[in-house]
N, C-alpha and C positions, 0 to 999 in steps of 0.2 A: 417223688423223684427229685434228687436234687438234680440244679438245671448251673450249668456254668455258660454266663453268657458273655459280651461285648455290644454292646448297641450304640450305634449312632442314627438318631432320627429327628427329624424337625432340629436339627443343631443342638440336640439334647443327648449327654452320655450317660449310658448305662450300664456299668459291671458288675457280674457280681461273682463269685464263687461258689455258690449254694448257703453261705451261712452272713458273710459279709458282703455291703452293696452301696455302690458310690454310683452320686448321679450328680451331676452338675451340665452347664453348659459348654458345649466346644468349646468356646474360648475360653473357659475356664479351665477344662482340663488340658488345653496346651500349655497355659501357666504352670497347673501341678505338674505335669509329665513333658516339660519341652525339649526331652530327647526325643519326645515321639515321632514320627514321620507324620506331616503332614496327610490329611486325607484327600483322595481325587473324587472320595466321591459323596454324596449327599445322603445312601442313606447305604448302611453296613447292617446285619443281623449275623454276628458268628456263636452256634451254639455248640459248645463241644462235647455236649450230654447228648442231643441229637442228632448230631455228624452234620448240620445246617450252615449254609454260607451262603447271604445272600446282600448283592451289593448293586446299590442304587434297583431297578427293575428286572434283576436277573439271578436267577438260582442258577450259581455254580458249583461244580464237581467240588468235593467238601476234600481239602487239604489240610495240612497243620498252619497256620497264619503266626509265624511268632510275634510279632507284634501286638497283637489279640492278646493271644497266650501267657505273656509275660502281663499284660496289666490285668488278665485273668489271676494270675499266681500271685501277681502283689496288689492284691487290691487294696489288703488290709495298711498297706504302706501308702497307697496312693491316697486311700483317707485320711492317713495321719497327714501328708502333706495339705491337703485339704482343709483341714483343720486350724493346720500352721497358716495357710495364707490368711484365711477368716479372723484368727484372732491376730493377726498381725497388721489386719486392715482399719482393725477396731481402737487398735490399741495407737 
């Protein structure tokens, strides 16, 4: 089963779509995605292959989260940003 997730844990991000998968640091992927909103909370699990949401120590009633959902749908872009910052740090 492919699995579409969103994770934020130990300040560590995690997306993927089932085929493509970007991880970096929060403060790194506020640099690639700094239209994002800000996060309140420490730790996020949203899986939209298992209907799962769960943020900091609480499993909540599973909604659509567009925010999630969009870096869910572009992850493949949020890597290529990713990418750009890396060789841009180098260079």
């Amino acid at each position: 089963m492919t699995q579409k997730i969103f994770q934020l844990e130990n300040n560590e991000i995690l997306i993927t779509d089932g085929q493509s998968t970007y991880t970096d640091s929060k403060e790194n992927f506020l640099k690639d995605i700094p239209s994002f909103d800000s996060f309140s909370n420490n730790l996020v699990i949203y899986n939209q292959t298992l209907k799962v949401y769960v943020t900091d120590d609480k499993i909540n009633d599973y909604t659509a989260q567009p925010n999630f959902d969009t870096c869910i749908d572009s992850v493949q872009t949020i890597i290529d940003v990713q990418k750009k910052r890396k060789s841009d740090a180098t260079t």
